[in-house]
C-alpha positions as CSV (number, residue, x, y, z in Angstrom):
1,X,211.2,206.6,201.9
2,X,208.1,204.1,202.6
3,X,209.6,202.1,200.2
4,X,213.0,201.7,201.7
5,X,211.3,201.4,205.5
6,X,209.0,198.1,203.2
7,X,212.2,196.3,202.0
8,X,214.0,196.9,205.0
9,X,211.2,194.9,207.1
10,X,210.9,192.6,204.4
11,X,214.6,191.5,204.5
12,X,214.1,191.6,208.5
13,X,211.4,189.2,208.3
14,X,213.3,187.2,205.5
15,X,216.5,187.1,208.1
16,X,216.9,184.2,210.4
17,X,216.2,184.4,213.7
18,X,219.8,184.5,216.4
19,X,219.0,182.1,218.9
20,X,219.6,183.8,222.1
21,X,221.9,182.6,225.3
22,X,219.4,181.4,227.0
23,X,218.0,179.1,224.3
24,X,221.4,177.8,223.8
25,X,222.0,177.0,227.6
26,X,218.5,175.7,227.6
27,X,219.4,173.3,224.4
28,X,222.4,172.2,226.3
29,X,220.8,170.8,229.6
30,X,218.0,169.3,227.2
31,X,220.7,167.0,225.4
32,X,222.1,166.6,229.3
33,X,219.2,165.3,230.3
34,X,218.2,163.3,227.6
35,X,222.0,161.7,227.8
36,X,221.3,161.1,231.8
37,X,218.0,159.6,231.2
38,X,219.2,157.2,228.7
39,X,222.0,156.0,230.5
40,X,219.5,155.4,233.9
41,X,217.6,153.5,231.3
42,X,220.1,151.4,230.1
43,X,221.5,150.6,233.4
44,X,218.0,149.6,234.7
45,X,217.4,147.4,231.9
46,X,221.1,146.0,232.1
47,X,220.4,145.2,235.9
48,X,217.1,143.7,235.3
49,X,218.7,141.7,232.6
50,X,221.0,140.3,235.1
51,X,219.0,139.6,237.4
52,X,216.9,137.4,234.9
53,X,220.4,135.8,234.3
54,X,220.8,135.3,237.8
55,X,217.6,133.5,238.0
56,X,217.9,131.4,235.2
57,X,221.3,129.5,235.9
58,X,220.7,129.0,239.7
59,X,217.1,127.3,238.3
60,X,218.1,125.6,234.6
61,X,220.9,122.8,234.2
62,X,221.0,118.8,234.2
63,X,219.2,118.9,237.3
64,X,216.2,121.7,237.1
65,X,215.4,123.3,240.3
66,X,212.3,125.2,241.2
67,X,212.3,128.8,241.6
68,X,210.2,128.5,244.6
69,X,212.6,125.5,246.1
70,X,215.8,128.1,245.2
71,X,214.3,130.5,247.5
72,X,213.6,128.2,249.8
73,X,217.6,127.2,249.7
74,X,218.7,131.0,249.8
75,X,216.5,131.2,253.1
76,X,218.2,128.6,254.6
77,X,215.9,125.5,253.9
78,X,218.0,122.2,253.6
79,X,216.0,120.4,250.5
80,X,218.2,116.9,250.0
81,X,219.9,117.0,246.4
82,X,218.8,120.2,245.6
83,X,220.6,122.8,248.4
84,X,224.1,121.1,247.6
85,X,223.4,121.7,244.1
86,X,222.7,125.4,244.8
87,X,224.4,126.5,247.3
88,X,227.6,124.9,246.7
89,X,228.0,124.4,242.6
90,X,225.4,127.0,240.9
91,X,226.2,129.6,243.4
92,X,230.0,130.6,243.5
93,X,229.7,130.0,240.2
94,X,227.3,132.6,239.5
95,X,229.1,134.7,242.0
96,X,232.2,134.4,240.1
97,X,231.1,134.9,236.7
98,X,229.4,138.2,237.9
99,X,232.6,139.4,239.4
100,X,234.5,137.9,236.6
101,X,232.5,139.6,234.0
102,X,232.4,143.3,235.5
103,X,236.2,143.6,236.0
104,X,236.9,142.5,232.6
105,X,233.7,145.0,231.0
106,X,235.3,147.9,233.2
107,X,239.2,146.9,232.4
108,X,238.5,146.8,228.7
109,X,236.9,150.1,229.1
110,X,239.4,151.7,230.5
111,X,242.2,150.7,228.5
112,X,240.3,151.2,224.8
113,X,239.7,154.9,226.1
114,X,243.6,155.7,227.2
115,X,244.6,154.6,224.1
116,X,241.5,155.6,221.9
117,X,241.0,152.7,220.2
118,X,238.9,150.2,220.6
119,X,241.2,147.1,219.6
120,X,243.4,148.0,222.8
121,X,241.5,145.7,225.4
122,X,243.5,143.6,228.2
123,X,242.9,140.5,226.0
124,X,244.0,141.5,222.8
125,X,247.1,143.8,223.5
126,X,248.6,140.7,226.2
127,X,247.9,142.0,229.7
128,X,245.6,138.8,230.3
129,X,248.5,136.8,228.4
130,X,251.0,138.2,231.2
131,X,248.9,136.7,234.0
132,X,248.2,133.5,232.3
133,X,252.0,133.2,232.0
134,X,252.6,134.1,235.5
135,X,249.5,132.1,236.6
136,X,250.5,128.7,234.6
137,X,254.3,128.6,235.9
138,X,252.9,129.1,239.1
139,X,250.8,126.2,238.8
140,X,252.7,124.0,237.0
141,X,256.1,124.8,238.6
142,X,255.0,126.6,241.8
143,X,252.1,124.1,242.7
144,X,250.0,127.1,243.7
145,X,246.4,126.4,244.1
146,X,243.6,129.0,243.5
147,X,244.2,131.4,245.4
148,X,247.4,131.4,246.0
149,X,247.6,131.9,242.0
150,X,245.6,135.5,242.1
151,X,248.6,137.4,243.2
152,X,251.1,135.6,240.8
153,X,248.8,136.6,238.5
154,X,248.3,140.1,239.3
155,X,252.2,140.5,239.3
156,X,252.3,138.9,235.4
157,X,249.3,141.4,234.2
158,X,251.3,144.6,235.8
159,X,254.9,143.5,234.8
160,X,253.0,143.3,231.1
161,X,251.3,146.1,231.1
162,X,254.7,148.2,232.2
163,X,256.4,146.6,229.2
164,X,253.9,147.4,226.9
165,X,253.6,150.8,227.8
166,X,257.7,151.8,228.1
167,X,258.0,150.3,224.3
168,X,254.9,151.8,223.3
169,X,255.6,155.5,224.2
170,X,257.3,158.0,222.1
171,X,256.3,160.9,224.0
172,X,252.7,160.2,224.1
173,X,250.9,156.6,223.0
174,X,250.0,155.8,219.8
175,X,247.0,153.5,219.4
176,X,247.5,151.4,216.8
177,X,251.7,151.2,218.1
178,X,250.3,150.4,221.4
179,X,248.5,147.1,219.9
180,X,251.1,146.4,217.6
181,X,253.1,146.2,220.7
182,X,251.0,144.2,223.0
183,X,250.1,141.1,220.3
184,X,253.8,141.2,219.7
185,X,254.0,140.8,223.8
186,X,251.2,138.3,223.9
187,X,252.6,136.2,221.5
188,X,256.0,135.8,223.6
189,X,254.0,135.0,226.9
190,X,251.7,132.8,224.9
191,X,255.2,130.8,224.0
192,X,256.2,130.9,227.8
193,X,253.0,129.8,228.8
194,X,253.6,126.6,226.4
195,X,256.6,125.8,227.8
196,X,255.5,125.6,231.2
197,X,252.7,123.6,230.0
198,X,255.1,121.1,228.5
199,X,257.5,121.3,231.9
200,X,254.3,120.3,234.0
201,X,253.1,116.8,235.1
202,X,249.9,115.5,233.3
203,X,247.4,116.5,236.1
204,X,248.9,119.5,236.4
205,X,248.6,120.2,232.6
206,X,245.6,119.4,232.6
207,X,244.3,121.7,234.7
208,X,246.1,124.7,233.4
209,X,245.1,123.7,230.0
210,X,241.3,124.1,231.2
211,X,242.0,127.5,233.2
212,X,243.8,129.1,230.3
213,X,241.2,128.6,228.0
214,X,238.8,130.5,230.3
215,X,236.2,128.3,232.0
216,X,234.8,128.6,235.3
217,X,234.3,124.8,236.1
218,X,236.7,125.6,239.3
219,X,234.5,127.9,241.0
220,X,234.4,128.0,244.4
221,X,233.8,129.4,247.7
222,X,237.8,130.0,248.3
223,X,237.3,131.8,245.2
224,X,234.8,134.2,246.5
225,X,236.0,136.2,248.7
226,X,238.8,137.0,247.0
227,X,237.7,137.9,243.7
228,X,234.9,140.3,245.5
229,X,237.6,141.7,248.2
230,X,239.6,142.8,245.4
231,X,236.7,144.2,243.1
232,X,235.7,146.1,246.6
233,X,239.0,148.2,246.2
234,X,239.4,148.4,242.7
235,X,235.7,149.0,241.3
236,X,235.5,151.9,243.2
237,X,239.0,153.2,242.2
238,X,237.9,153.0,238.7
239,X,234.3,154.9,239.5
240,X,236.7,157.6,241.1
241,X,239.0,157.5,238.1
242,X,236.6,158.1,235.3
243,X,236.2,161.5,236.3
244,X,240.0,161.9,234.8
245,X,239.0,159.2,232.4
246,X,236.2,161.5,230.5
247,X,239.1,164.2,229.9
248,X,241.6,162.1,228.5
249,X,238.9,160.9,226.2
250,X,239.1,164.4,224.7
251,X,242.9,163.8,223.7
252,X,246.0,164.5,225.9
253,X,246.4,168.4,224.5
254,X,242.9,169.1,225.4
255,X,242.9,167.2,228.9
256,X,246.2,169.3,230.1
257,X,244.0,172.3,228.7
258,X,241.3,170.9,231.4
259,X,244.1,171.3,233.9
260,X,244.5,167.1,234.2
261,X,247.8,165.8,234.8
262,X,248.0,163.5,231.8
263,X,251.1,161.3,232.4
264,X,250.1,160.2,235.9
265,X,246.4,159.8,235.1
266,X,247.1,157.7,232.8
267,X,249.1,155.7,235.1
268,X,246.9,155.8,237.4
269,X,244.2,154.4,235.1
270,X,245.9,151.9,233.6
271,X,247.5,150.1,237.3
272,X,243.5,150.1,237.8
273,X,242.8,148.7,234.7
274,X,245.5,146.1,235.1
275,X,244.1,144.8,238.8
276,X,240.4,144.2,237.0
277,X,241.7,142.2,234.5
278,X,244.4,140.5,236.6
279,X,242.0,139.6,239.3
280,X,238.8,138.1,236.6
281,X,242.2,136.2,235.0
282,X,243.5,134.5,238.2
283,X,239.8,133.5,238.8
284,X,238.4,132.0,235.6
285,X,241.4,132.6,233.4
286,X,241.9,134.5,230.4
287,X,238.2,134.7,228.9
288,X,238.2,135.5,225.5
289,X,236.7,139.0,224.1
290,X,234.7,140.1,227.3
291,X,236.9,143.1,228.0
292,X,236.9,143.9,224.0
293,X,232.8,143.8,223.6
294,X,231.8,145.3,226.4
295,X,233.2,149.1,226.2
296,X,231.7,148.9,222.4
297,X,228.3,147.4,223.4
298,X,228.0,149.7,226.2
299,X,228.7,152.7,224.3
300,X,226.2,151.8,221.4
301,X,223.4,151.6,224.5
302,X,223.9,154.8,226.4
303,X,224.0,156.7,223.3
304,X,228.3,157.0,223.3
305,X,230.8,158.1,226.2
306,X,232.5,156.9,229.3
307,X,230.3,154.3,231.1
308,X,232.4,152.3,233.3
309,X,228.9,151.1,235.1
310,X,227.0,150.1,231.7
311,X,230.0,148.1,231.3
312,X,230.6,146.3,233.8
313,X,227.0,145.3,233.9
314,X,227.3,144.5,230.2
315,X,230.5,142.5,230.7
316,X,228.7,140.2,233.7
317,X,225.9,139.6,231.0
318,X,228.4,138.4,228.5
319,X,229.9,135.9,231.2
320,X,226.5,134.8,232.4
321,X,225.0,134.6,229.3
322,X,228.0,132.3,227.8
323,X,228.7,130.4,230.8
324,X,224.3,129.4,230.6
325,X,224.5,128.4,227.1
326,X,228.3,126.4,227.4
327,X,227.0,124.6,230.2
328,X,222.9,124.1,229.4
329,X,222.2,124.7,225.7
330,X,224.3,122.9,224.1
331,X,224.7,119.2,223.6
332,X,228.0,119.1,225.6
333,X,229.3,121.2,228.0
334,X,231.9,123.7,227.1
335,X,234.2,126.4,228.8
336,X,232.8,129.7,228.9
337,X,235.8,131.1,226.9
338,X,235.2,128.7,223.8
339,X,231.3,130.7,223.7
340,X,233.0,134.2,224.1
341,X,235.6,133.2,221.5
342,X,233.1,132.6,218.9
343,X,231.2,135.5,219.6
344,X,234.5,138.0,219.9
345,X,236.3,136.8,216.8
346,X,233.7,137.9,214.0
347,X,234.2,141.5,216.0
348,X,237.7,141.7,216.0
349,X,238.0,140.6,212.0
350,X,235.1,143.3,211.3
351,X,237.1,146.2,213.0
352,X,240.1,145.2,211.8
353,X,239.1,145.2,208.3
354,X,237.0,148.4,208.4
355,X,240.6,150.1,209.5
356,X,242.1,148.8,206.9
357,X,239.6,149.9,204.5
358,X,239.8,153.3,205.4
359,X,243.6,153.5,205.8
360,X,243.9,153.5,210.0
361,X,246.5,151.3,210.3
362,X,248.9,153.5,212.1
């Protein structure tokens, strides 16, 4: 008997412990927390980084400007030279490219979770091809100007985007048929968009030619309000929308288990997703790759999951970060969309070739 009551507590010892409810709950809001506090991190560090940004193209260019002086300006001080310089070329720039580069970081976003996969952003799959068709005919054979050309555009992006989606869907979306798809779709409005370059007069070209490349050379005040009226409406929408967006990142079986109505969510989401990346189109034109790296580099910062703030914040780094080095770091001044391109393309041939390598191509 003492021996059998010996190996019986020496196999109880030897037995692993059963964590109890409470430790498990109490595991759970740990890795909660941690997940929140990383994310207020990177947020922080994002916004400080854009502020630096903010600071450094409204002072560096061919004609430096104190810091002090730019304060100065922003108070309301007339310095000769210097406050036209600010206040009426650095500024709606700067105010354009923030705007620009937060719809297209939240657009991407949103469309690379629907479709669960992260080649599916607005400027890969042709949604910003749709409203640089619609944007170029209007220009070339409409004669819009600037802002006349934002709704045009927003008309192209959605007409795309509905296309893309009816020939996509065989019950429910396919991610890599879905991006088949839309490069078959872009390369058709890319064609239409060279026609209406060829039907246009020279000056006319020419300035299409320089918005469809992505450049924000045109910035203006007109410009302005318009782009952050719009973002007012819509940035909010898609705050509100990523609620539904977190559960359809789970797949469409287990959203409709969450009780989410998948079809029109997705709708929903993707009219959202549609007006960000119409809107940043119609006001700098189709930059390159902003709406594909920022969902990715967002992601890899907060640690993985839905951030529609880390990347919008990321995507208006991207813009402001190109735009200084096109127009100050280099020996001659480029179009933002020529720096993204460069820095976009290496992506998009890595992730293309690591899902080929491991047989994802749908």
């Amino acid at each position: 008997s003492g021996a059998r009551d010996a190996a019986a507590a020496h196999d109880a010892r030897r037995a692993p412990e059963r964590p109890s409810p409470d430790a498990a709950v109490d595991r759970v809001r740990a890795v909660r927390t941690r997940g929140r506090r990383r994310r207020t991190t990177v947020a922080v560090a994002l916004v400080v980084l854009v502020v630096a940004l903010v600071v450094v193209t409204l002072t560096l260019g061919p004609f430096r400007v104190a810091l002090v002086d730019v304060v100065r300006i922003l108070g309301g001080e007339q310095i000769p030279g210097a406050t036209f310089i600010v206040m009426e070329q650095r500024l709606p720039r700067l105010l354009v490219a923030l705007g620009v580069g937060a719809a297209f970081g939240a657009s991407g976003t949103i469309v690379q979770t629907l479709v669960r996969n992260p080649l599916a952003s607005p400027d890969v799959i042709g949604i910003t091809a749709g409203a640089s068709a619609a944007a170029v005919l209007g220009m070339t054979v409409g004669g819009l100007g600037a802002v006349a050309v934002a709704p045009v555009a927003f008309g192209g992006a959605l007409v795309t985007a509905a296309v893309i989606y009816v020939l996509a869907r065989r019950g429910t979306i396919s991610g890599y048929r879905f991006v088949l798809v839309g490069v078959g779709v872009a390369a058709v409005l890319n064609a239409v968009t060279a026609w209406g370059l060829t039907r246009a007069e020279v000056t006319e070209a020419s300035r299409a030619l320089v918005w469809i490349t992505g450049s924000l050379s045109r910035a203006s005040w007109d410009q302005v309000p318009v782009l952050w009226a719009a973002l007012a409406v819509l940035l909010p929408l898609a705050a509100f929308a990523a609620l539904r967006l977190r559960a359809l990142e789970l797949g469409d079986d287990a959203a409709a288990g969450l009780g989410a109505r998948v079809e029109p969510a997705k709708a929903g989401l993707l009219v959202v997703a549609v007006g960000l990346a119409a809107v940043a189109t119609a006001a700098a034109g189709p930059v390159a790759f902003v709406a594909f790296l920022s969902g990715p580099l967002a992601r890899r910062l907060t640690g993985g999951g839905v951030s529609l703030g880390a990347s919008a914040l990321t995507g208006s780094c991207l813009v402001l970060a190109a735009d200084l080095v096109a127009t100050s770091l280099l020996p001659t001044a480029l179009p933002v969309g020529v720096v993204t391109g460069v820095l976009g393309a290496p992506v998009l041939l890595w992730l293309l070739a690591r899902a080929s390598r491991s047989g994802e191509g749908g």
